[in-house]
N, C-alpha and C positions, 0 to 999 in steps of 0.2 A: 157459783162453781168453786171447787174446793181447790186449795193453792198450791201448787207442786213447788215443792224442795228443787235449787235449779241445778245447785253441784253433786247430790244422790242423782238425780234424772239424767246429767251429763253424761255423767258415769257409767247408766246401764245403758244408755245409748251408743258411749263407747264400743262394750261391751259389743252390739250389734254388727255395729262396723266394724268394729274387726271380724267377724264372723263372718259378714258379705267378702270383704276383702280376704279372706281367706279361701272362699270358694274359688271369687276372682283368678287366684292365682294357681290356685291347683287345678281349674281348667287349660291354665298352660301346660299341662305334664301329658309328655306324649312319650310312650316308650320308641317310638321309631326317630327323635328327632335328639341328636345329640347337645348334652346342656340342659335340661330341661328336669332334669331331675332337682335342680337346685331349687326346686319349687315348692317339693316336698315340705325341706326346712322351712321355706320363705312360710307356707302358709300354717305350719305348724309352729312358728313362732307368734303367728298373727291370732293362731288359738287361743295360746299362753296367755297375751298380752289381753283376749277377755277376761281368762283366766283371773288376770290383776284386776280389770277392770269391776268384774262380777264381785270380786272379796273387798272394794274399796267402797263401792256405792252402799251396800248394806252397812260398813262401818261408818260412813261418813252420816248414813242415815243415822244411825242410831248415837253420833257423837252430835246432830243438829236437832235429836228427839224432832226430827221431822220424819218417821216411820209411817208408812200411809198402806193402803188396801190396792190403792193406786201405783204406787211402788213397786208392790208385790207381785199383780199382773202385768207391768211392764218390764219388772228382771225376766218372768217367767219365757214372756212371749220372745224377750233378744235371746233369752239360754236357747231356745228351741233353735234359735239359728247357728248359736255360735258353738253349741256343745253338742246338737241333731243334726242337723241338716250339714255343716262345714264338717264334721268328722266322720260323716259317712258316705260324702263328695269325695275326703281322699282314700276310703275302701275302696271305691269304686276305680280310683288311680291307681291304686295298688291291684287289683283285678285283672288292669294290664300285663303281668305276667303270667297270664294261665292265658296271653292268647291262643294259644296252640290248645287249648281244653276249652272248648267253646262251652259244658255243662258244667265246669268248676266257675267261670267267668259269670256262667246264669246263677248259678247259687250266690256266689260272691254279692251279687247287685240283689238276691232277693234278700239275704243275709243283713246290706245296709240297709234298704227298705224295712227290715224287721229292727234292727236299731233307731231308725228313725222314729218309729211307731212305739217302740220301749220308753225310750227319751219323753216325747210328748207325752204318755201318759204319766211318767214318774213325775213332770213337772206339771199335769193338771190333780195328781194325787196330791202332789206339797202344797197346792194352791188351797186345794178343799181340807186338807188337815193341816196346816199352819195357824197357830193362834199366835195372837200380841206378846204372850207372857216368854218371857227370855227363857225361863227356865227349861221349857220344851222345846229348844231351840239346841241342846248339848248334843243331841244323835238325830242322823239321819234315819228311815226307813226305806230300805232301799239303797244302793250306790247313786250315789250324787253324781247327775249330769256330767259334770267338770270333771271328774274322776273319772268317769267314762272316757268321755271324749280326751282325757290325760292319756289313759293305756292306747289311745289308736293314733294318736300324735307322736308318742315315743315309738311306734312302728315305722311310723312313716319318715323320720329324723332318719333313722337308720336306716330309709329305700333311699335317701338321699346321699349326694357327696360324701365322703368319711374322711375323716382328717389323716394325716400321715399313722399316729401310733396306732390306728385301727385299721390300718387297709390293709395287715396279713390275714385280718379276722373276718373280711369283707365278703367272700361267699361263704363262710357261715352262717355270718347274720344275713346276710341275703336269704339263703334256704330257711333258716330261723324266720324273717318275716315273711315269707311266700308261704309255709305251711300255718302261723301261728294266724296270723291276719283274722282272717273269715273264720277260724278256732275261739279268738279270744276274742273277736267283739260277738261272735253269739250266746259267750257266756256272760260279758259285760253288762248285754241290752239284757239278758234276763236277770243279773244281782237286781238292775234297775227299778223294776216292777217287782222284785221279791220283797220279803219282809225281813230282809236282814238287817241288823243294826249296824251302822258304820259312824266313829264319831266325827263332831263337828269341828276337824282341826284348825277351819279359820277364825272360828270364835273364840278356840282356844287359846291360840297364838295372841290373838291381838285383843282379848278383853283381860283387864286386871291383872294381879302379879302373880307369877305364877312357880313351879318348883324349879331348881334349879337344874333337874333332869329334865324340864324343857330346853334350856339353854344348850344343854350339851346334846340333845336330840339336833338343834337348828344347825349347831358346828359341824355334828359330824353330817349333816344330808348337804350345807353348803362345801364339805370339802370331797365329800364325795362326787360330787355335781362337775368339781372342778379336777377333780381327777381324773373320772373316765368318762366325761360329759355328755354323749349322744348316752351311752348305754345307764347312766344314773338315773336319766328318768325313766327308762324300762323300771329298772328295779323299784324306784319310787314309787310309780304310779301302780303296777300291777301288782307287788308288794301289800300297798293300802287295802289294792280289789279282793286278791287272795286271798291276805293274811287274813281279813276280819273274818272273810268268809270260813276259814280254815277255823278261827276258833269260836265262831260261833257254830260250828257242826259239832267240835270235841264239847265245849259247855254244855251244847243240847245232850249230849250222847253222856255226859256224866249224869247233867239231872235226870235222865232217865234211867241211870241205872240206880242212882239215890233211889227214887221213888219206889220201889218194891221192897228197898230193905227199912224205909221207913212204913212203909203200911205194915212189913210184917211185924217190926216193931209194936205198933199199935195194937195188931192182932195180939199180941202177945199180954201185953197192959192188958185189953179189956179182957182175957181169960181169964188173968190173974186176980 
C-alpha cells in the first residue's frame, strides 16, 4: 500500500471539517427565530478557514515532495463538501427571504442544486486534466471551487449581523443580497464548468520571489479587508470572478477582430 504524507492528509481533511461544520451551523439559521442570523458569519468563516486549509495542504505537499494521485482525489472529494455542498446549504438559507414567493424559493433551491452539480463537475474535470508538472499548474480552467463558493460566503457575511459603521447601509445590502444571491451564484456555477482562464493566485503568492507589485497588491487587499471588512470580501472575491471573466471576453473580442486584418494582409502579400 502506498504511504500517505500525514500533515498534507491532515490538512485536507481539515479542509472537510470545516465544510461539515459549516453546514452544521447554517442549519441553525431560521428567519422566524431571533439571533440566528449570526450563523451566517459563523459558518462563512468556517468556509474561509477550508479555504486556508485547501491552499496549505497542497503547499505543505509540494514543500514534503510528498505530492501523490492519492492527494489529489482526496482534496477533490473534501472541496466537493466544503466549496459544493456547504455554500449551497447557505443559498438555500438565504432563500429564506422569498418566503412569501414560494416560486422564487423553488428556483432559489433548484439554482443551489445546479451549483452543486457545477462544483462536482469542475472538480472531477481538474482531477482528469491535472498532470504532476508545476508548470500547468499557473491557470485554472474554469473558476476555482474556492472562488466560488468565496462570492456566496461574502453574501451571506452581509445576510448576517453588521457592525455599527454599516448598519445605515444595512437594507441596501440586504435588497443588494436578496436580488444578487440566486443572480450571482447561477453565473458563478456556470464560470465553473466554462472554459475560462482564471489565474492560480495561491501558487503565485506562496511559490518563490516574486515582483514587488505583488507586495503592494497583498497591502492594499489586507487594508482594504480592514477597512470596510464584510463588504471587502464582496469586492475581493466577485472582483476575481468578474474581472477575469470581463477580460477575457474584451481579449477574445480583440483577437478577433485582429484576425481579419491579418488575413487581409496575407491576401494582399500573396497578390503581390
Amino acid at each position: 500500500m502506498q504511504k500517505i504524507a500525514i500533515i498534507p492528509t491532515l490538512l485536507t481533511l481539515g479542509n472537510a471539517v470545516c465544510g461539515f461544520a459549516a453546514i452544521v451551523f447554517a442549519s441553525k439559521i431560521d428567519r422566524a427565530v431571533e439571533g440566528t442570523h449570526v450563523y451566517f458569519i459563523t459558518s462563512s468563516c468556517l468556509i474561509l478557514a477550508a479555504m486556508l486549509f485547501d491552499a496549505l495542504d497542497g503547499y505543505a505537499a509540494r514543500l514534503s515532495k510528498s505530492a501523490s494521485d492519492f492527494g489529489g482525489q482526496l482534496d477533490s472529494l473534501c472541496d466537493a463538501i466544503s466549496f459544493g455542498a456547504a455554500p449551497a446549504f447557505l443559498l438555500l438559507k438565504l432563500g429564506q427571504d422569498w418566503e412569501e414567493a414560494p416560486l422564487i424559493r423553488q428556483t432559489v433551491a433548484i439554482i443551489a442544486g445546479l451549483y452543486v452539480v457545477c462544483a462536482v463537475l469542475r472538480l472531477a474535470r481538474f482531477n482528469l486534466e491535472n498532470t504532476p508538472d508545476p508548470a500547468s499548474h499557473k491557470r485554472f480552467k474554469g473558476l476555482p471551487s474556492p472562488a466560488a463558493a468565496g462570492c456566496l460566503i461574502s453574501l451571506a457575511i452581509l445576510r448576517g449581523p453588521l457592525p455599527t459603521n454599516l448598519a445605515v447601509f444595512e437594507p441596501a445590502l440586504r435588497g443588494f443580497v436578496r436580488v444578487w444571491a440566486p443572480v450571482g451564484t447561477l453565473i458563478v456555477a456556470l464560470l465553473m464548468v466554462s472554459r475560462v482562464p482564471y489565474p492560480h493566485l495561491t501558487k503565485q503568492l506562496l511559490r518563490g520571489r516574486r515582483h514587488f507589485s505583488y507586495l503592494v497588491r497583498i497591502v492594499l487587499a489586507c487594508a482594504l479587508i480592514a477597512l470596510i471588512n464584510e463588504l471587502a470580501l464582496v469586492l475581493l472575491f466577485w472582483g476575481y470572478a468578474l474581472g477575469m471573466l470581463a477580460r477575457y471576453v474584451v481579449v477574445r473580442g480583440l483577437r478577433r477582430k485582429a484576425l481579419p486584418a491579418t488575413a487581409t494582409g496575407l491576401d494582399d502579400m500573396l497578390r503581390h
